[in-house]
C-alpha positions in Angstrom: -109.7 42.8 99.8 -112.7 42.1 101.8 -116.0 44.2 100.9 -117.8 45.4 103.8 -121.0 46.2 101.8 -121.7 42.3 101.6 -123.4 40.6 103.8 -125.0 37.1 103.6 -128.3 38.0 102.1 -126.0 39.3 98.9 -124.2 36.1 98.9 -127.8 34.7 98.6 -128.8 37.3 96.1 -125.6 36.2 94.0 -126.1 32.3 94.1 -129.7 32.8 92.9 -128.7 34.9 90.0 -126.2 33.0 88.9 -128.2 29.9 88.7 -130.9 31.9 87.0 -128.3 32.9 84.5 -126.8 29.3 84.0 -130.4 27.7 83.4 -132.1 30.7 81.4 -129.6 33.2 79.3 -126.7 31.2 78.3 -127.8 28.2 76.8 -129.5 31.1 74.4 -127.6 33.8 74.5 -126.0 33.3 71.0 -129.3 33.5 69.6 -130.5 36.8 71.4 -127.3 38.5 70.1 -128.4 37.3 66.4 -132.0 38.4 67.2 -130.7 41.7 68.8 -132.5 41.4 72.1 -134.2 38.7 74.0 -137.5 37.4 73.9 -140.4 39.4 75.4 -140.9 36.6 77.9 -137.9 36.7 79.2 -138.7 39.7 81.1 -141.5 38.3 82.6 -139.5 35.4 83.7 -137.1 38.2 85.8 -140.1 39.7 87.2 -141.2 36.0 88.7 -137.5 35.8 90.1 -137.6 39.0 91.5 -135.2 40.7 90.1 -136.7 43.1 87.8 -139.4 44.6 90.3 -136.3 44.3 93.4 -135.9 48.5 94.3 -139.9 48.5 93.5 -141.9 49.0 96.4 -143.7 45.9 98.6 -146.8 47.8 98.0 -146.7 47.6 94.5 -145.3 44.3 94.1 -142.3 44.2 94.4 -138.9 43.4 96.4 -138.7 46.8 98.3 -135.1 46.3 98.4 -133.4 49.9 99.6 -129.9 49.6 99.4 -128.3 49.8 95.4 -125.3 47.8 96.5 -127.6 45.0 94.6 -127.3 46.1 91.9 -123.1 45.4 92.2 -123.6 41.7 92.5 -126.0 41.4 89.9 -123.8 43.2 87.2 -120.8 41.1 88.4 -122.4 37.8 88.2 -123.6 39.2 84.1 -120.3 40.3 83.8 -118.8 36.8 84.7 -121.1 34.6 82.6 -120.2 37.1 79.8 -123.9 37.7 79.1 -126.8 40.2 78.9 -130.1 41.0 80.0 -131.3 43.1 77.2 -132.7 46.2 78.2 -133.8 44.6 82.0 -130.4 46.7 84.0 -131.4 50.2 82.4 -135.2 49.0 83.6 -134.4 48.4 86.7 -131.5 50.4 88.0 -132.3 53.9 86.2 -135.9 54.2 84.5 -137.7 52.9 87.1 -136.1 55.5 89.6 -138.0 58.1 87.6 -141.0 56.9 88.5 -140.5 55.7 92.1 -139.5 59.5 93.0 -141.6 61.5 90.7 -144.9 59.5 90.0 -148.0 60.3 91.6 -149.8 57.6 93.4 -152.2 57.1 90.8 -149.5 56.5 88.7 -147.6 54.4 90.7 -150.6 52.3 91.3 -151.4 51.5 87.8 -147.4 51.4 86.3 -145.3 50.1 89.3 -147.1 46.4 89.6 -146.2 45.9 85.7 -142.8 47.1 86.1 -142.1 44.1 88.7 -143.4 41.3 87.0 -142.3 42.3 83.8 -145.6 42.9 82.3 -144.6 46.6 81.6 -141.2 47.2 80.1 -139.3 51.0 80.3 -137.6 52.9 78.0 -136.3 56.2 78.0 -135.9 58.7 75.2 -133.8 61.3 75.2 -131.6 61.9 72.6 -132.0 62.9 69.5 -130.1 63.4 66.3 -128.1 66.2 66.4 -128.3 67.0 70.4 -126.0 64.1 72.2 -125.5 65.2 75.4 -127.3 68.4 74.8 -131.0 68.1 76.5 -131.3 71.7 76.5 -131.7 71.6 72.5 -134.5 69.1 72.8 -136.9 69.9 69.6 -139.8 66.5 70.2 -142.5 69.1 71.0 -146.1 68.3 73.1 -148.7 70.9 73.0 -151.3 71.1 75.7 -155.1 70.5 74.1 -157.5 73.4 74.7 -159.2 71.6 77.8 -156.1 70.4 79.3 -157.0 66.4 79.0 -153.8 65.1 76.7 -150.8 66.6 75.0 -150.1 65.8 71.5 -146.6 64.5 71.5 -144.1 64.8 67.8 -140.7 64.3 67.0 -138.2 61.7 66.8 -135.7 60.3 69.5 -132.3 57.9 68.4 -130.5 56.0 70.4 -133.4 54.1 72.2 -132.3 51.4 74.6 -135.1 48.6 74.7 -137.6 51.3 72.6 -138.2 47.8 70.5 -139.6 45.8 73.0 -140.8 48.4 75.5 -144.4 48.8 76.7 -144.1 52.7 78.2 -141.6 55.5 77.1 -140.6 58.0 79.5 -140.2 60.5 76.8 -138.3 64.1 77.4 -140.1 66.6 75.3 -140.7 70.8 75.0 -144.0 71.5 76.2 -142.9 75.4 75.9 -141.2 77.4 73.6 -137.1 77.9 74.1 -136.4 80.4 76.7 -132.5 81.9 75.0 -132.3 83.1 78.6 -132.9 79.6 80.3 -132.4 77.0 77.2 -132.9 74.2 80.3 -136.8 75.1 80.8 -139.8 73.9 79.0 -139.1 70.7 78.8 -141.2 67.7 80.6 -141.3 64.3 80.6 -144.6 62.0 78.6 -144.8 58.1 79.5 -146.2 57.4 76.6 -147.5 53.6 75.8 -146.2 52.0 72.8 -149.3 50.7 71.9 -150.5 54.5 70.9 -151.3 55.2 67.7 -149.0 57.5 65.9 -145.8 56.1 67.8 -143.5 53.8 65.7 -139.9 52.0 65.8 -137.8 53.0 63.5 -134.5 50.9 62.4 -132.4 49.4 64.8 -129.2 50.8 65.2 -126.1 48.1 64.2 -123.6 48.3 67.0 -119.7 47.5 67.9 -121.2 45.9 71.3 -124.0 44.9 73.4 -125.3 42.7 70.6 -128.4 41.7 72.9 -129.0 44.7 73.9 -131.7 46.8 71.2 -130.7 49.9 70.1 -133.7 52.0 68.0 -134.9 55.4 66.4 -138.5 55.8 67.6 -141.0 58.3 65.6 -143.8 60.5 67.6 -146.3 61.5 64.2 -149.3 62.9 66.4 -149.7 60.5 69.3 -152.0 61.5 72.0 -150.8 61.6 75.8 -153.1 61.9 78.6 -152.5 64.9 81.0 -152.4 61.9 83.4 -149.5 60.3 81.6 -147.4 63.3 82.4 -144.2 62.4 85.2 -144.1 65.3 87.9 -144.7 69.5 86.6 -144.7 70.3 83.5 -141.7 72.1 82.5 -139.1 70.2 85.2 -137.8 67.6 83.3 -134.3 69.0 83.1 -134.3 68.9 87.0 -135.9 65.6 86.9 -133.5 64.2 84.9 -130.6 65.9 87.0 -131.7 64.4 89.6 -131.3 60.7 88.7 -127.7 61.1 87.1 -125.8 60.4 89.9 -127.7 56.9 90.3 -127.1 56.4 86.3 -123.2 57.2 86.7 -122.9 54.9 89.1 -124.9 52.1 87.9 -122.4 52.7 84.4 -119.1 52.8 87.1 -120.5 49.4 88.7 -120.8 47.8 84.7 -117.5 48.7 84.2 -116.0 47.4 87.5 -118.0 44.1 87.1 -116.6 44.0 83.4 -113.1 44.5 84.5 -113.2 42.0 87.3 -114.4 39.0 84.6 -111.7 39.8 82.6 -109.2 39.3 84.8 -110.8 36.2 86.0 -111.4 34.7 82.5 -107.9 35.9 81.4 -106.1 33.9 84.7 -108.1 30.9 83.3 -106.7 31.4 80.1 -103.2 31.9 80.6 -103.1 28.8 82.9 -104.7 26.5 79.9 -102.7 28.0 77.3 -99.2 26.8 76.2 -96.7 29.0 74.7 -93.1 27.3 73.4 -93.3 24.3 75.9 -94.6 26.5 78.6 -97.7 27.4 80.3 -98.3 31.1 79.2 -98.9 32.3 83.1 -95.4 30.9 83.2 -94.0 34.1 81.8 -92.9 37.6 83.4 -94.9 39.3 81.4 -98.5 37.4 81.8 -97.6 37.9 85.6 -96.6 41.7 85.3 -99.2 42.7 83.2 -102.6 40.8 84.7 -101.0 41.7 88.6 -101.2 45.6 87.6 -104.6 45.0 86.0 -105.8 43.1 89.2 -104.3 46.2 91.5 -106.8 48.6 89.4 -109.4 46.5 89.3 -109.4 46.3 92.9 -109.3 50.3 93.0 -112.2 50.3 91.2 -113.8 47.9 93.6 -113.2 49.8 96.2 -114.4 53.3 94.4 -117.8 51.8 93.8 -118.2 50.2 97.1 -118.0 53.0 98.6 -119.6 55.2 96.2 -122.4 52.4 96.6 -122.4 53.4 100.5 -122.4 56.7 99.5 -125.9 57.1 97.3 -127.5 55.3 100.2 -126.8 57.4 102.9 -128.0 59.5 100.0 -124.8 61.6 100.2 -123.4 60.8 96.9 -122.3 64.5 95.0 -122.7 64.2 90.8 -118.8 65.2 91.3 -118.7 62.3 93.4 -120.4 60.3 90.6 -118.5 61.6 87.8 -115.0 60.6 89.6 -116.8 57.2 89.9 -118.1 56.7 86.2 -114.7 58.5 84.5 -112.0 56.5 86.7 -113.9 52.7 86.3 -114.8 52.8 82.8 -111.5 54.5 81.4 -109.6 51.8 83.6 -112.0 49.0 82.6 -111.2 49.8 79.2 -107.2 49.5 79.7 -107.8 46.7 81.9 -109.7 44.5 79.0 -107.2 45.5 76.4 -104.5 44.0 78.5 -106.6 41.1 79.0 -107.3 40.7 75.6 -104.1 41.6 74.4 -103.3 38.1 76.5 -105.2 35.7 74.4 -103.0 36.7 71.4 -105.9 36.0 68.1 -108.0 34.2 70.4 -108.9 37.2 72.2 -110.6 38.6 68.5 -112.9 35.4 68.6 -116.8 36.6 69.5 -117.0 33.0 71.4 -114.2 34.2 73.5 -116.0 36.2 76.8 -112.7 38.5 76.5 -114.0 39.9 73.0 -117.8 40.5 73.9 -116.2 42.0 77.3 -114.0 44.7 74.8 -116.5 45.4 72.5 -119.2 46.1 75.4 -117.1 48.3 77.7 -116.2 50.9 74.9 -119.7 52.7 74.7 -119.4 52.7 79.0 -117.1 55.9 78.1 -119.7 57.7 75.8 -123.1 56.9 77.5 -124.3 58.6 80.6 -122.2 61.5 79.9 -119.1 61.4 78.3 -115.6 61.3 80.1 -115.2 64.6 78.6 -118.1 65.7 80.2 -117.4 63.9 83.8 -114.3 65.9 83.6 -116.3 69.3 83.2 -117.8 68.3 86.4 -115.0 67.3 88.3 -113.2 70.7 86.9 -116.4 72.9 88.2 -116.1 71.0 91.9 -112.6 71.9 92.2 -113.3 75.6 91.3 -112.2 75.7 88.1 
């Protein structure tokens, strides 16, 4: 189906990041997966592209670009290559929203021009062990100092995307004492540089998928945080982080659309090459039935995020909205690569196959973000229930 939120500049957008990908990410890919994420200079190469500063603001450096439906095209064409970019997507299409809406100028001013040339790397650090998805039970505690100039920041966050490489940590803390009637205040969010003393990466987490992609524990033992460093009020952070979930969803729904959309073109390629008992295996019923109903729910989701995409920039996108979005494409993606998979017979177990880095990535798409159990307690409380 044609896609009316494409015009020619994406088309433009897309060429440019495929070539990008062609020259600079797969000839090494293999070897970021072995080293568990890529070079720190690889970011800095994004940032000269333009694509790691492209929603930061012209004033700052970077592309000023204002529409997310970006952000589509660039996860397709990763999708298609069957690559990564590390921790660069969560960078650009969730942290750095954090700081666009809730940084002061002064902030802006000395963060923002890093952020687009690649020069500052973002993390974010939630979770901990033993909360998952629940903020509210946050224990990584900051205290104010007597004259109000820093906070001193301990605890311990897990599941750290990019905390490895990173250069500033938007960490979510308690800067008050729990509240039993309001568990959700107290907390605030410290961007805390990595090259403080007192903060230190743990082990890095072994994982089913997203080889490239790091995964940490990071340790807070003492580490001072200027008052200055602090994003927005004190005590806001649950609202803050509210706030940006609708953009997260989404950015997760348009992963798993993109994912879903190379399977079925690497899986098409595959059953055309592949001979079966004499035949060519698209030759059979079954190839046909089963990668036609995967293509007519991959094009569903296609048309979910498009217009979710259209949605969160008229800036009308509801988080019931964005739960829909993030629950149907990645439960779907995940059928839809199983099929696929299920296609290449034992090829489709082989790591060199894109089919098999494409199953083992999608799987966590369901769990981070909000799990689909959660995205169903939303859509439950929009309907009344």
């Amino acid at each position: 189906m044609k896609r009316n939120i494409l015009t020619p500049e994406h088309e433009e957008f897309r060429a440019s990041v495929r070539e990008f990908i062609a020259k600079e990410v797969e000839p090494q890919y293999r070897d970021w997966e072995l080293r568990g994420h890529p070079p720190r200079d690889f970011y800095r190469r994004l940032g000269e592209v333009g694509i790691l500063g492209m929603w930061v603001p012209e004033e700052y450096g970077g592309g000023g670009a204002t529409s997310y439906s970006y952000a589509a095209v660039l996860m397709e064409e990763i999708a298609a290559a069957g690559v990564g970019f590390g921790c660069a997507i969560p960078h650009s299409t969730l942290i750095l929203a954090y700081l666009t809406a809730f940084a002061t100028e002064d902030q802006k001013a000395r963060w923002l021009p890093g952020v687009a040339s690649g020069d500052i790397v973002l993390a974010i650090a939630m979770t901990e062990p033993g909360t998952g998805s629940d903020l509210a039970n946050v224990s990584t505690s900051a205290r104010l100092a007597d004259d109000g100039s820093h906070y001193v920041l301990d605890g311990a966050k897990t599941f750290i995307s990019g905390g490895s490489v990173a250069d500033l940590v938007l960490v979510v803390c308690r800067t008050a004492p729990r509240d039993p009637d309001n568990r959700r205040a107290g907390l605030s969010i410290l961007a805390v540089e990595t090259s403080s003393t007192g903060f230190s990466v743990g082990r890095r987490l072994e994982k089913i998928g997203l080889h490239a992609n790091d995964l940490v524990e990071l340790t807070f033992d003492d580490v001072v945080v200027p008052a200055a460093n602090r994003l927005g009020d004190e005590g806001r952070a649950f609202e803050y982080l509210s706030h940006n979930l609708a953009q997260e969803r989404l950015s997760i729904a348009l992963t798993a659309s993109a994912a879903a959309q190379a399977a079925i073109r690497h899986t098409a390629e595959y059953v055309t090459d592949r001979t079966v008992f004499g035949n060519p295996l698209s030759s059979f019923q079954n190839t046909k039935f089963s990668l036609a109903g995967s293509a007519a729910v991959t094009q569903a989701m296609v048309t979910m995020t498009d217009r979710a995409l259209e949605l969160y920039d008229a800036k009308e996108l509801t988080p019931a909205d964005a739960a829909m979005t993030k629950l149907f494409c990645t439960e779907q993606a995940g059928s839809v690569i199983d099929a696929c998979l299920q296609l290449h017979g034992g090829y489709g177990y082989i790591i060199e196959y894109p089919i098999a880095r494409l199953y083992a990535d999608i799987r966590v798409a369901r769990i981070y973000g909000g799990t689909s159990e959660v995205m169903k307690l939303i859509i439950a409380k929009s309907l009344g229930l």
